[in-house]
Structure formats: structure tokens, C-alpha cells
N, C-alpha and C positions, 0 to 999 in steps of 0.2 A: 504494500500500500504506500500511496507517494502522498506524503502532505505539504504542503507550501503555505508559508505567512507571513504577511509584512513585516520589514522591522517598525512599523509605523503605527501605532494605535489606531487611527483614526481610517486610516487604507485595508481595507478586506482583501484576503487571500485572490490571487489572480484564479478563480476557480476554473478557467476554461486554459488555464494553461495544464491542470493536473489530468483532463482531458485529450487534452490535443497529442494527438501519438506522435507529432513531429516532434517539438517540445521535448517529451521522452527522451524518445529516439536520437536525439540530438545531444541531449544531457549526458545520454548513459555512453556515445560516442568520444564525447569529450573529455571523459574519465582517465585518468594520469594509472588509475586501476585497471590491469587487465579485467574484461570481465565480455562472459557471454551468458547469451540468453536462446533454453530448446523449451520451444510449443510443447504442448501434452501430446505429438506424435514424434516425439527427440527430434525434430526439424531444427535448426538453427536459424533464432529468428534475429539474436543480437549477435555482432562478434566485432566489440571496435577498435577502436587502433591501436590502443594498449595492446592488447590480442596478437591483432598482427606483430607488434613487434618483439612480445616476448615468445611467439611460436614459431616466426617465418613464415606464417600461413597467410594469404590476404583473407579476408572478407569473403571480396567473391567469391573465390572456390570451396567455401562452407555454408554459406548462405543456402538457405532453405535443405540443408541435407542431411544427412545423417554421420556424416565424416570427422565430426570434430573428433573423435579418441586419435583419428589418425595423427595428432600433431602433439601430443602427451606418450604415443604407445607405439611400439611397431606392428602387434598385432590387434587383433580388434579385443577391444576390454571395456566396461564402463566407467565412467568418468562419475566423478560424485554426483554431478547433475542427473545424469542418470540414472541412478541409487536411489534418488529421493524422488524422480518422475514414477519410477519403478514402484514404490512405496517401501525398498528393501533396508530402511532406515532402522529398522529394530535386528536384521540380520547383522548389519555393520559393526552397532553397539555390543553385541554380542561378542564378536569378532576381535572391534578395537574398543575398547569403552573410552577412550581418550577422544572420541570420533567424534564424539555427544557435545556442541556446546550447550551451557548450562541453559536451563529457559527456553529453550528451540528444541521439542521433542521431533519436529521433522524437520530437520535438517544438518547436515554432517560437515565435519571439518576433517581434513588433513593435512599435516606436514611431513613431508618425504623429497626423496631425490627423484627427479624425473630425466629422463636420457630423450631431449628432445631432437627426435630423429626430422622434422625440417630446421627447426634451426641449427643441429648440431654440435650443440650442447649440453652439458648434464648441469640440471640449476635444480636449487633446492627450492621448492615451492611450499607454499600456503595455502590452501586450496577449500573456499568453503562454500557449501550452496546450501541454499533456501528455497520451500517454495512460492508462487506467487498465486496469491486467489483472489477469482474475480468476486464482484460484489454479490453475486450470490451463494460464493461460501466454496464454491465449487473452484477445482485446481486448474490454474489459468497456463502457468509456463512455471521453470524453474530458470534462478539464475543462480551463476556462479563464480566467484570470485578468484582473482589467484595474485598472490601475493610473494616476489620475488625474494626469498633471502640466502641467495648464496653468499652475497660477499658477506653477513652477518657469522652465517656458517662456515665459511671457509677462517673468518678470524677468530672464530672458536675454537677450531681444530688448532689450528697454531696456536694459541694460547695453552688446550690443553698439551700440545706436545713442549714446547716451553716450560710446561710444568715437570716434563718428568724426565727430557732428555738436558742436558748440557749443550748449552746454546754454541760453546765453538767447537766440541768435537762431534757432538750429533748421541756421543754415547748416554744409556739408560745413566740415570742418576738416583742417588741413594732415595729418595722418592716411591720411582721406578719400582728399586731394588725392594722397599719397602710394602707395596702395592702387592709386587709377583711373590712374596713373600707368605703374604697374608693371605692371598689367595691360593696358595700351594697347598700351606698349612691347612686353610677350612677344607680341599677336595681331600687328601690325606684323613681327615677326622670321617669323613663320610664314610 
């Protein structure tokens, strides 16, 4: 559901703009967010430039189809958005229970590495959908979000290797040693 309001007391909500699919369409275009949107038949109805440029995919060749996994998967798999068009949102929880954000009983999040076979890249994504119902309650489309954090992850990893190797020779450090220690000793006790 889209709400729009003035900052102005006195000025009421432009209500024909929450209306107007260009409007939308236009909005969700301009979005600095990768983000698409599949009709209740997995069509692709949104897919905007954020999109394109974190997949390598255009627009057009997703546009009204059923092809989006191709640019998240090499083989055909469902994408969250799909998950939750699907209503398979209780299998997921099961599965992942991290999958669940809090408050959104239908709708899933994940964060993993994706091997993005058009752009030819492996990026760590954010990945969450929701879905959209029209005003009679009934399920309109799903969207889905995706949110870039490789360079966050890739300075994590270095940090934790920082932690445990010796930053000029590269070798394990008393840490390290300390770590594979503890862990030797608890498989041992088992």
C-alpha cells in the first residue's frame, strides 16, 4: 500500500497521484534500490535501473516474462519473490527461520552470496520480498528488494582474518592457535 502526505497542514495528500500507475511506475524506477516487481502469474511487471545495473540484465528482456531467476541462478530456481507469490513462506521459515522478518508473516528475507552469471560477478546480497494486495484484500503482485553488501562483507572477512593471522607474515596467530585449540579439545571430548 502507497501513502503520500503533505508536508503542509493545510494541503491534502495529492490523492490521484497514489492512483496514477505512471506516478508508481516512475517512482519505483527511480529507486537508487534494486528492486522488481512479478504479477500473481511470476510475469515481471517492474524491473528498474537499479536492477539493471546490479544484474547486467536490461529491463526489456525481463519485462512481462518469467526469466528473472535467470540473472540471480544459472539454473532455473525460485527467487524469494516467488516463494511468497507461491504462498511457500511457512516452508522457508521452517527451513531458514532467520528468513522471517519480524511482523511480516508473508514475507521472507535473505542474505547470501549470489554468482551473478550476467553480470559476472559473485556479490553478497540482501534480498527481501513482500506481498502487494489490492484493495480488496486479494494478492495483487509481489515485490522484491535487493540490497548490495559485498564491499561490507568482503571488509569483514578481512577484519576477521586480521584477527587471527599476523598481518606481515600471513601466518595463524596465537588467537588462531587458540581458536583451533578449543575447538580440537571440544571434538576430542565428544
Amino acid at each position: 500500500m502507497i501513502s503520500l502526505h503533505s508536508s503542509s497542514a493545510s494541503a491534502p495528500a495529492p490523492a490521484a497521484l497514489v492512483k496514477d500507475g505512471a506516478f508508481v511506475g516512475q517512482l519505483v524506477a527511480s529507486l537508487t534500490i534494486p528492486v522488481f516487481v512479478l504479477d500473481t502469474d511470476a510475469r515481471v511487471m517492474i524491473w528498474n535501473r537499479a536492477c539493471e545495473m546490479l544484474t547486467g540484465v536490461p529491463a526489456h528482456e525481463v519485462l512481462g516474462t518469467r526469466d528473472h531467476w535467470r540473472s540471480f541462478y544459472e539454473q532455473r530456481r525460485p527467487t524469494l519473490a516467488d516463494l511468497v507469490l507461491q504462498d511457500r513462506t511457512d516452508d522457508v521459515r521452517r527451513i531458514l527461520p532467520r528468513c522471517a522478518p519480524e511482523g511480516s508473516p508473508s514475507s521472507l528475507c535473505l542474505e547470501s552470496w549470489f554468482d551473478m552469471p550476467r553480470a559476472g560477478r559473485r556479490r553478497y546480497l540482501v534480498a527481501d520480498a513482500s506481498p502487494i494486495f489490492g484493495a480488496d484484500g486479494e494478492l495483487a503482485a509481489v515485490v522484491e528488494t535487493l540490497r548490495d553488501l559485498t564491499d561490507e562483507k568482503m571488509a569483514q572477512v578481512a577484519l576477521e582474518q586480521l584477527a587471527t593471522r599476523d598481518g606481515l607474515t600471513g601466518l595463524a596467530n596465537r588467537r588462531c592457535f587458540d581458536d583451533t585449540l578449543h575447538a580440537e579439545w571440544a571434538r576430542a571430548l565428544r
